[in-house]
C-alpha positions in Angstrom: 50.2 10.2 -19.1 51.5 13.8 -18.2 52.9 16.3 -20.8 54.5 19.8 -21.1 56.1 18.8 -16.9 59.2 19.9 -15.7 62.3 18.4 -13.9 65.4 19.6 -12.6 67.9 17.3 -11.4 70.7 17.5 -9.1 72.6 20.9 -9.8 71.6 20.3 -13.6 69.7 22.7 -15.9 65.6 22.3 -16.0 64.5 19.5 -18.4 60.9 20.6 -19.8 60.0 16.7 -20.9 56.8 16.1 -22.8 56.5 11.6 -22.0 55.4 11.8 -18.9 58.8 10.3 -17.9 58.9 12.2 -14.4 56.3 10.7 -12.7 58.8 8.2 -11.4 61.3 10.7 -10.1 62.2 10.0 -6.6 60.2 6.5 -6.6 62.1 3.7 -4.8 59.4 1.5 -3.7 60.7 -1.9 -4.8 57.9 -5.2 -5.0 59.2 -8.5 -4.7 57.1 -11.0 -7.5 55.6 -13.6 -5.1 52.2 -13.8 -6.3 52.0 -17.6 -7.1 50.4 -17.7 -10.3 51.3 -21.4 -12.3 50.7 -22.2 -15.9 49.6 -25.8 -17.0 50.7 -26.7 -20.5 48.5 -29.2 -20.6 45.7 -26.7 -20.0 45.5 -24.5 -22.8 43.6 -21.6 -22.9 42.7 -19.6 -26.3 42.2 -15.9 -26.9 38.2 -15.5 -25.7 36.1 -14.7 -28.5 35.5 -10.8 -26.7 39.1 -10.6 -28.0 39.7 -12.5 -30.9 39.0 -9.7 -33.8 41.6 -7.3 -31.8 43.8 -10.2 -32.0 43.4 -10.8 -35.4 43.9 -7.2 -36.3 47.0 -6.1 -33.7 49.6 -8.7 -34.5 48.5 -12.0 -32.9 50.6 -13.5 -30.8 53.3 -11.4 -32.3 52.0 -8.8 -30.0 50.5 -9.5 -27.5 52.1 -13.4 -26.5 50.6 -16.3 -25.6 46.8 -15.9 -23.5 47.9 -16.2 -19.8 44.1 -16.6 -18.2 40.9 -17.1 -19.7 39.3 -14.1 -19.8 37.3 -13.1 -16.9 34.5 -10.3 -15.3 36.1 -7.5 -13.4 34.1 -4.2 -12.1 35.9 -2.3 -15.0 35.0 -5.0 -17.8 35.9 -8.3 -18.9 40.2 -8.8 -19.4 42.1 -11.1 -20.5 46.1 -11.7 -19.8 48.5 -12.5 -22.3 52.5 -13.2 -21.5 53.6 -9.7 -22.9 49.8 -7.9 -22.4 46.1 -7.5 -21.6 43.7 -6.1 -22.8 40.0 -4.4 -21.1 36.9 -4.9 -22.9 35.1 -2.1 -20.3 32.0 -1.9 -18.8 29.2 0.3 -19.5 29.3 3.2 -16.8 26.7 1.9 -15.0 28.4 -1.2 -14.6 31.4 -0.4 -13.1 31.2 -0.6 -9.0 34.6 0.5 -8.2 35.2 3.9 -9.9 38.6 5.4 -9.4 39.5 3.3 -6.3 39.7 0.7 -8.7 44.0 0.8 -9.9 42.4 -0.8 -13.4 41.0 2.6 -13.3 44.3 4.5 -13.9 45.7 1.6 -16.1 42.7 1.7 -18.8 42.6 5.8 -18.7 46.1 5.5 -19.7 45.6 2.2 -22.4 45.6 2.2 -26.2 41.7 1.9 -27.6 41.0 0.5 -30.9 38.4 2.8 -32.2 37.0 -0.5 -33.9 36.3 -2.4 -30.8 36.8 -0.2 -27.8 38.9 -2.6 -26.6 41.9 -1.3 -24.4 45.7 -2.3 -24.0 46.5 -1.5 -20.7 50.3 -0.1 -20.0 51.3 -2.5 -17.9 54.9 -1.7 -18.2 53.8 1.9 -16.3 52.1 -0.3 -13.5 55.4 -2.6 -12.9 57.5 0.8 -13.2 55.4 2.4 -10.5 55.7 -0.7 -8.1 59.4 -1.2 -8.6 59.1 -4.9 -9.2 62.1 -6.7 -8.9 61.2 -9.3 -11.8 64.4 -9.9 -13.7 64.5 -8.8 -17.6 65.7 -11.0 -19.6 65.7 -14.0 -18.5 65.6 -15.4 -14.5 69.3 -15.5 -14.8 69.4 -11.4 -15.3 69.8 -9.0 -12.9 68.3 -6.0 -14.0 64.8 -5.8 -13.1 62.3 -3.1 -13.2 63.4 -1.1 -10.9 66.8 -0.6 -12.8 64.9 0.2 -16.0 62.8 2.7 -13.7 66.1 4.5 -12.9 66.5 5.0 -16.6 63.2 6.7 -17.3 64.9 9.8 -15.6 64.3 13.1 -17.8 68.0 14.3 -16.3 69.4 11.1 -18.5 67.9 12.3 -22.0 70.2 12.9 -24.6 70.7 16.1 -26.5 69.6 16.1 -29.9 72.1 15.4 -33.0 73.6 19.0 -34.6 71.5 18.7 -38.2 74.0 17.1 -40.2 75.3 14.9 -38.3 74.8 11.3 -37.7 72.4 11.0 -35.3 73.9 8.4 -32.6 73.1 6.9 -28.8 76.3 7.2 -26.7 75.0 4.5 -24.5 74.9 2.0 -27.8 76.7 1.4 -30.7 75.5 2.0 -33.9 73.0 4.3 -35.4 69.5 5.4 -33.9 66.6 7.4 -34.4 66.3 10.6 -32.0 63.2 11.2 -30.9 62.5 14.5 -29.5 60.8 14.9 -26.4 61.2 17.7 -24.4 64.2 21.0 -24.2 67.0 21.5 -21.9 68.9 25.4 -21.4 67.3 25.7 -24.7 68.0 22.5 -26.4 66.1 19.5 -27.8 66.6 16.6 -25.5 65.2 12.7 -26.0 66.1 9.3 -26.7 67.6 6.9 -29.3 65.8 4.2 -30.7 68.5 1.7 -32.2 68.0 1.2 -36.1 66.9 -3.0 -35.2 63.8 -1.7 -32.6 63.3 1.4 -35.1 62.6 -1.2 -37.9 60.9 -3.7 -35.5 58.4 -1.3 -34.2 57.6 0.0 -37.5 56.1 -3.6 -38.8 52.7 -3.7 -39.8 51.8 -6.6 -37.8 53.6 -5.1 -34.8 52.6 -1.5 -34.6 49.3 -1.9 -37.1 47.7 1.4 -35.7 51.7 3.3 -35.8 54.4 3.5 -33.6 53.6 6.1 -31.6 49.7 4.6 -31.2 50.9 1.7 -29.8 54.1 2.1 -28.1 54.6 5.3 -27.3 57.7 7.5 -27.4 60.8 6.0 -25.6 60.8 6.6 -21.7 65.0 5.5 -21.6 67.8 4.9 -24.1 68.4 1.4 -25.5 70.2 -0.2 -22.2 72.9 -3.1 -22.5 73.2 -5.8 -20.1 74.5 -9.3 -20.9 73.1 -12.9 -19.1 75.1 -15.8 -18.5 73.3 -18.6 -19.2 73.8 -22.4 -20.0 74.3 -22.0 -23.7 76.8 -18.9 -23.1 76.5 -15.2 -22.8 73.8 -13.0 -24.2 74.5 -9.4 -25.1 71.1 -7.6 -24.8 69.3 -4.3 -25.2 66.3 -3.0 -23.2 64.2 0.2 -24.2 61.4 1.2 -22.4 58.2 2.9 -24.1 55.5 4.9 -23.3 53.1 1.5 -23.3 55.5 -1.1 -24.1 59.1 -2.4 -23.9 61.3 -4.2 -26.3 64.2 -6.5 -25.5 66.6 -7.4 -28.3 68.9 -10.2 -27.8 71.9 -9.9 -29.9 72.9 -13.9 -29.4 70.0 -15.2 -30.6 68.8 -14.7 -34.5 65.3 -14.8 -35.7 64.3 -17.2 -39.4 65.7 -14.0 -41.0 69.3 -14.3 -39.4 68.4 -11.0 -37.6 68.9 -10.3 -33.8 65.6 -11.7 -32.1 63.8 -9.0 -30.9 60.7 -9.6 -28.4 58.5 -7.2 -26.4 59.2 -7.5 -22.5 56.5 -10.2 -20.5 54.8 -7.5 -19.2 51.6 -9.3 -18.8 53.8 -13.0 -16.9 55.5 -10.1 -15.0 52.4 -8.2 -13.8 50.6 -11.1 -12.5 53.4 -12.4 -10.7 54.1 -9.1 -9.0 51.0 -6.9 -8.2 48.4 -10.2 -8.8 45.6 -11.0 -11.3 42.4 -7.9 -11.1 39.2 -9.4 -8.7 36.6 -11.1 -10.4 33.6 -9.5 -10.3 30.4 -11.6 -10.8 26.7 -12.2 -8.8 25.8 -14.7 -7.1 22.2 -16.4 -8.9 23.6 -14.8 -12.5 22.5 -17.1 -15.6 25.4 -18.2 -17.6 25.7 -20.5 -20.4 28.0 -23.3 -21.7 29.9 -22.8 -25.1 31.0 -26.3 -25.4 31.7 -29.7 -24.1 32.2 -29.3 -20.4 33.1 -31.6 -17.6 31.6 -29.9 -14.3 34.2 -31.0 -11.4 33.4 -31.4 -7.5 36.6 -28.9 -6.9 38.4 -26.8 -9.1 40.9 -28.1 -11.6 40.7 -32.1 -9.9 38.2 -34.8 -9.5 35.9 -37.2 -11.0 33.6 -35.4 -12.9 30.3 -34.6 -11.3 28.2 -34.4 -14.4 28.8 -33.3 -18.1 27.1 -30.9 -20.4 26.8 -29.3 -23.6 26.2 -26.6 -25.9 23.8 -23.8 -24.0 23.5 -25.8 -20.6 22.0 -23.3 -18.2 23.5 -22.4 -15.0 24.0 -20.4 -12.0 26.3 -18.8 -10.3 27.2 -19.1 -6.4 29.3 -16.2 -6.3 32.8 -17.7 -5.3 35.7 -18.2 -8.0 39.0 -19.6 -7.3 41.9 -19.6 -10.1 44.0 -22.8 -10.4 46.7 -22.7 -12.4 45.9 -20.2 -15.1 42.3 -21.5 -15.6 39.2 -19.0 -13.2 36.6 -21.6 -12.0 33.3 -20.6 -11.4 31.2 -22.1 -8.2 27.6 -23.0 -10.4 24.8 -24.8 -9.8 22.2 -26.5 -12.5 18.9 -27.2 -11.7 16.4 -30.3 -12.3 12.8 -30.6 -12.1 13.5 -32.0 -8.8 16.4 -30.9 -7.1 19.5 -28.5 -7.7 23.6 -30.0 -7.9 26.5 -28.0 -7.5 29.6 -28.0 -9.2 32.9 -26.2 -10.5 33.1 -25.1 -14.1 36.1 -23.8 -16.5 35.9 -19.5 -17.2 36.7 -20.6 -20.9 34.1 -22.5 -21.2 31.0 -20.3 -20.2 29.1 -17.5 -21.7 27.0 -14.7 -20.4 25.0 -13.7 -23.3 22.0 -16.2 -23.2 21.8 -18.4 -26.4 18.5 -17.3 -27.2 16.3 -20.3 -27.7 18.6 -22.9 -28.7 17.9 -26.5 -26.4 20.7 -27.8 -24.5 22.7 -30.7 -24.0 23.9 -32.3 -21.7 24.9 -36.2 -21.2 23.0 -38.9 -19.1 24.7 -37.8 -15.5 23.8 -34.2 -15.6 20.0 -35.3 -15.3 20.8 -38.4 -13.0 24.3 -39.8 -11.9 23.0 -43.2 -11.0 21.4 -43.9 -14.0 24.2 -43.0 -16.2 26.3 -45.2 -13.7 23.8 -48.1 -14.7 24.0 -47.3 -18.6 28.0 -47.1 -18.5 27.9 -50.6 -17.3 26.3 -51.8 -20.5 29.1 -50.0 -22.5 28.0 -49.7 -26.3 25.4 -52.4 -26.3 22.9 -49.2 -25.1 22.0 -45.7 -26.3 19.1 -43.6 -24.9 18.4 -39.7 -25.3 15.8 -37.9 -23.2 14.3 -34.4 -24.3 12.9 -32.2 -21.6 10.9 -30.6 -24.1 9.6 -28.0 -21.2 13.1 -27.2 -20.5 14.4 -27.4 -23.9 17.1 -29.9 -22.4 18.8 -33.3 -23.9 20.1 -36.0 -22.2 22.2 -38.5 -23.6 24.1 -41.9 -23.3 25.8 -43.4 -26.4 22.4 -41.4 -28.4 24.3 -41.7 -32.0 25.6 -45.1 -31.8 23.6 -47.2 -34.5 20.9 -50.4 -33.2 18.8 -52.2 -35.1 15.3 -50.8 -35.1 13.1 -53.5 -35.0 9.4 -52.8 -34.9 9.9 -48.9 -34.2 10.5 -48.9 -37.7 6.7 -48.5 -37.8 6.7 -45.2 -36.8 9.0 -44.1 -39.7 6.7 -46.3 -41.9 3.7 -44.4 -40.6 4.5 -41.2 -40.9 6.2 -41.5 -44.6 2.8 -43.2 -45.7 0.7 -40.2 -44.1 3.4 -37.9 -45.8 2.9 -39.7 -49.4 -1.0 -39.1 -48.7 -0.6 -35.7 -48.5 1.3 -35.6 -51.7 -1.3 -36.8 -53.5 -3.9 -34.8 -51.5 -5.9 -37.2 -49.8 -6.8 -39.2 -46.3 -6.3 -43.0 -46.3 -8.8 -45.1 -47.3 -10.4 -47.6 -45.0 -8.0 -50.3 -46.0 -5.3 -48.0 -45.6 -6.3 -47.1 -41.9 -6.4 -50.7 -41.1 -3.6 -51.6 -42.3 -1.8 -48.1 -40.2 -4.2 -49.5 -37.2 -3.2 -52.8 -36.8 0.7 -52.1 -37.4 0.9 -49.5 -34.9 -1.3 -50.5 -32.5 -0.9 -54.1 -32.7 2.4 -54.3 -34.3 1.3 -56.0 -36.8 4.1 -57.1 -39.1 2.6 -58.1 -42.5 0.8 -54.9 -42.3 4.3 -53.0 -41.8 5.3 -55.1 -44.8 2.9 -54.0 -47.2 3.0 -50.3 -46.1 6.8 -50.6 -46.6 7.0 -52.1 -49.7 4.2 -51.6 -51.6 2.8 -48.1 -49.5 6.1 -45.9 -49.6 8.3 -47.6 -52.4 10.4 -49.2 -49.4 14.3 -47.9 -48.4 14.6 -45.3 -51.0 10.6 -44.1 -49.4 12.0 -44.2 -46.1 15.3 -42.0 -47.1 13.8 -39.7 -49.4 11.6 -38.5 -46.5 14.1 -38.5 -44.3 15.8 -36.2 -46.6 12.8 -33.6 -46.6 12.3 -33.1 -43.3 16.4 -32.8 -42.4 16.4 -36.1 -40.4 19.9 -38.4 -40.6 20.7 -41.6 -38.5 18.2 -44.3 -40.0 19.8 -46.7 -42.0 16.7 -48.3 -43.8 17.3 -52.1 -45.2 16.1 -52.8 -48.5 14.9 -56.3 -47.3 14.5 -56.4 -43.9 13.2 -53.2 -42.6 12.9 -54.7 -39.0 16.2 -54.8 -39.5 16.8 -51.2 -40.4 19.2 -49.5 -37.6 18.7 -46.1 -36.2 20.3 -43.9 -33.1 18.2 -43.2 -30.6 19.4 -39.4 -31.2 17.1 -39.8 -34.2 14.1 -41.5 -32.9 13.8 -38.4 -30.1 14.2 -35.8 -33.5 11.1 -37.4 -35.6 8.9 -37.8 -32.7 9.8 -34.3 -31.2 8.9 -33.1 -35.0 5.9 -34.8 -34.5 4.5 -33.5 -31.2 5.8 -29.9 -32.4 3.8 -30.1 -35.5 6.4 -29.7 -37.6 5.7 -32.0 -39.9 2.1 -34.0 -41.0 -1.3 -31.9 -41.2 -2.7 -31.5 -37.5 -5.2 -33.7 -38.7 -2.8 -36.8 -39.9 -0.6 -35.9 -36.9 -3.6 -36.5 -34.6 -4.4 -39.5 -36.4 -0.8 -40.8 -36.2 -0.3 -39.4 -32.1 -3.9 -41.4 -31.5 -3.3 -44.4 -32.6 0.9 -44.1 -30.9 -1.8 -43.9 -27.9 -3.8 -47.0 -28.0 -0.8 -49.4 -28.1 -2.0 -53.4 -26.9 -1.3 -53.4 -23.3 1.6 -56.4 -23.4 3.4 -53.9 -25.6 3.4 -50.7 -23.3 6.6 -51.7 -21.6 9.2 -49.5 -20.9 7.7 -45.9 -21.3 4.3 -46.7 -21.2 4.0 -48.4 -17.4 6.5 -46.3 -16.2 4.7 -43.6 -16.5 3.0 -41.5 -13.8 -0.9 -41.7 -13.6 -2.7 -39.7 -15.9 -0.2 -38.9 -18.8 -0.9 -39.2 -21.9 1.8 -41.4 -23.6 2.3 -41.9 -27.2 5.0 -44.8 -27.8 6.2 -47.8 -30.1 8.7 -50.7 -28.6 10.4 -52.9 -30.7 12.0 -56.2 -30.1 14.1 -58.8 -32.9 16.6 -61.6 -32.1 19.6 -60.3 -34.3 22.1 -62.3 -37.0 24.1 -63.6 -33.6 20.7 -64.8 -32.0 21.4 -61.5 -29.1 18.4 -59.4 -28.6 17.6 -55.9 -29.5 14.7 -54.0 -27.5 14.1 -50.5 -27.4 11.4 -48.3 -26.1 10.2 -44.8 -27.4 7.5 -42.5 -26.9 6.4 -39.3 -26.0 5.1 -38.5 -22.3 2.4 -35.7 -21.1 2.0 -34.8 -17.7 -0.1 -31.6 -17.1 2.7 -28.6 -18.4 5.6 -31.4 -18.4 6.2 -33.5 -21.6 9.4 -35.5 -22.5 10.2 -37.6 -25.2 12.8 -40.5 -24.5 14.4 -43.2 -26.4 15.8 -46.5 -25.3 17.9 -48.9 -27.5 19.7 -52.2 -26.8 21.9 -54.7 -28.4 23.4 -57.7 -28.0 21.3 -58.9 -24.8 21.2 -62.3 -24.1 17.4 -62.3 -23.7 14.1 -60.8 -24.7 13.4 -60.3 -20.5 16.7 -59.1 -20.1 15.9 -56.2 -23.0 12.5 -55.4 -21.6 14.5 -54.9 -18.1 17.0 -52.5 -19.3 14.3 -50.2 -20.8 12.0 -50.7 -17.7 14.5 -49.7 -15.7 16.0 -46.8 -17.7 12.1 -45.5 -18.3 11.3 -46.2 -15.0 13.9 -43.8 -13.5 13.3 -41.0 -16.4 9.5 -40.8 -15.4 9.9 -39.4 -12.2 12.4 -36.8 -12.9 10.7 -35.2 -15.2 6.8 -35.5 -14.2 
């Protein structure tokens, strides 16, 4: 703002004022608030991580209010609005497409910086000045709006400056005040009184943490009474304007210290009702990135969900936003190996820094709608995961519920035998390789047996190497190991370890992919005839009547098609029969293999 200006009034002496205070002199513009701008309590939005360690360090809520809007891409930078605030994370120069036509311009020239973050406070209260908006102070119930507390802000109202001595008093309050000096009249010092309540609120640490005069600003008016009627009686109230802020003190209402309650003016509810919320500024095709869970929805803020994804899901966006409520939705689309779906998703939701090379989730509907429709019928007696390894995306029904394993409990067998091998620095013997032959690729179960219990020291030679190479979800049984219970989550993490190379030597993880290979044909069901011609498929099924005579059948393997691999993982329980099981994963393979080949 302005300094060092001068103002005469009507047939009064000059006033030489040093806030800036004239620049409404003369205004009488007035705005009526009818931007519609609604807030969902049931739709919560939190303080965006651009702005949480301002938050932390400037008072919280304390100071700034509740968050009003997700935080959202304008051509200045990214803001977000808070009931009594908002604050501009700005651009880099060559960002910003709007330059000084832009009124966010004006507003973040004039803001408080932290030197810390660069973030900036915007003065909104000088914006709602400056329109004359007639939103009531107070309460809805009052009648002074901003206009009123414009007319205040005049310099020819300042008050001359206590004689030294004497008690320093506001004529248009009661009680003692601090005078602040801020300009001369004929001669004299001139300013305002700041009541002793606001001089001791504005001097808390967690409200004023970089000072007073940093973060509100001398006082543009004198502490103003006005009283609301409402339903629970009269309130007698003060109003002071600041250079950046305002504070309203209501004398009716007392705080958990029995003092007057004292809150700063909803500057930030106020602004977006009267002049509207800054235009988003995105492009259409940019890359963003989900934080979290995320529903994507056919319209904004309604509908059945079209698909739902996780942690670091890619998408695009198609260059139209629309606010609803006080949530900004984006217009995105995520694309497949074979076609591209559209969809809305929440601002709060989304990043634009790419995660780097983290993989992606996503559940079974993001990949294929009517297969997730199909799975969702069989409730919890089904679980399958799909890994896109080329894409670095999973897919997921039910993938850490618990099933029995049944005979894919060879392939943790397998590879914890291979592992003890290597411990003890050596290849299997010919008896060994049989016995690994004959229980992978003809699922042999005496063979399992003896690997199990006499090979790897059974359940605790199962879990100890589990342990090592940071796998969780198998449940080995000391007994039974067919038995055993797994998620499918896990089965897609030890054979994706396994086709990285992340764990074996090449040469025992060649040996261990070759013979997941040569599986006997009547056992290739599920992955292995669904997929296309020419892949390479490595895979073990598994099948067991269970305790209540209902089936278990899974399918898993890994599948190689030129540049495209994926690794899937079916499981089943409680199926009435064996053909029934062998359906299920049929049909779930059979659906995967095209989609991703």
């Amino acid at each position: 703002m302005s300094s060092g200006c001068v103002f005469r009034g009507p047939g009064t002496a000059i006033t030489h004022v040093s806030n800036g205070a004239n620049q409404w002199v003369g205004k009488s513009n007035v705005t009526t608030p009818n931007v519609d701008f609604p807030v969902s309590e049931a739709q919560q939005v939190g303080v965006s991580p651009l702005f949480e360690r301002y938050t932390q360090n400037h008072g919280g809520t304390a100071s700034l209010g509740s968050p009003l809007t997700a935080a959202f891409p304008t051509d200045q930078g990214w803001m977000q609005f808070f009931t009594s605030g908002a604050l501009l994370q700005p651009a880099r120069q060559q960002e910003s497409m709007q330059g000084t036509k832009d009124p966010l311009t004006a507003l973040s020239e004039n803001g408080v910086k932290d030197a810390n973050t660069g973030i900036v406070r915007l003065p909104l209260l000088q914006a709602l000045l400056t329109a004359g908006s007639q939103v009531p102070i107070g309460g809805e119930k009052s009648h002074f709006t901003y206009v009123d507390l414009r007319k205040a802000t005049n310099p020819s109202l300042m008050l001359a400056a206590p004689a030294e001595g004497q008690t320093a008093t506001s004529t248009s309050v009661s009680g003692k005040g601090t005078f602040i000096g801020e300009g001369t009249r004929a001669g004299q010092d001139v300013g305002h009184f700041i009541p002793l309540p606001l001089w001791n609120y504005i001097h808390r640490s967690d409200i004023s943490p970089d000072g007073w005069e940093t973060d509100f600003g001398p006082p543009l008016t004198e502490a103003l009474s006005l009283s609301i009627t409402t339903h629970d009686g009269t309130h007698h109230m003060l109003v002071q304007a600041f250079e950046y802020d305002g504070l309203v003190l209501d004398q009716g209402a007392a705080n958990a210290s029995g003092q007057p309650q004292i809150q700063r003016l909803n500057s930030g509810t106020d602004y977006v009702h009267t002049i509207g919320l800054p235009a988003v500024a995105i492009r259409a095709r940019q890359a963003i990135w989900t934080q979290t869970d995320t529903a994507l929805l056919p319209v904004p803020g309604a509908g059945q969900a079209v698909a739902h994804v996780g942690q670091n899901f890619p998408l695009t966006l198609l260059g139209d936003t629309k606010w609803d409520t006080n949530m900004l939705w984006y217009h995105i689309q995520w694309a497949e190996p074979k076609e591209s779906r559209e969809g809305w998703v929440p601002a709060n939701t989304i990043t634009f820094i790419k995660p780097g090379n983290a993989s992606s989730q996503a559940s079974m509907d993001a990949l294929s709608p009517d297969l997730a429709t199909y799975l969702a019928g069989l409730g919890n007696d089904a679980g399958a995961v799909v890994y896109d390894m080329s894409r670095q995306r999973y897919y997921t029904y039910n993938g850490n519920a618990q099933f029995i394993v049944a005979s894919s409990m060879k392939v943790a067998i397998m590879l914890t035998f291979f592992d003890a091998l290597e411990q003890q620095g050596r290849e299997p013997n010919d008896e060994e390789m049989n016995l690994l032959t004959t229980m992978i690729e003809n699922s042999d179960n005496d063979s399992a047996s003896t690997l199990y219990f006499e090979g790897i020291g059974g359940a605790a030679g199962i879990t100890r190497y589990m342990q090592k190479i940071g796998v969780s979800g198998l449940n080995p049984n000391d007994d039974a190991w067919g038995y055993s219970t797994i998620t499918p989550q896990t089965m897609v993490n030890l054979l994706t370890l396994l086709q990285e190379g992340k764990i074996l030597t090449a040469h025992d993880r060649d040996i261990a992919l070759n013979l997941m290979e040569h599986i006997e044909s009547d056992q290739r069901f599920g992955v292995g005839d669904s997929a296309p011609n020419g892949a390479i498929v490595a895979m073990k099924n598994g099948w067991v009547p269970g305790p209540d005579d209902q089936w278990a059948t899974n399918s898993s393997g890994i599948v190689t098609l030129g540049q495209e691999t994926y690794i899937i993982s079916i499981y089943t329980a409680e199926i009435d029969s064996f053909e029934d099981g062998q359906a299920i994963v049929q049909h779930v393979c059979g659906t995967i293999a095209p989609l991703l080949t």
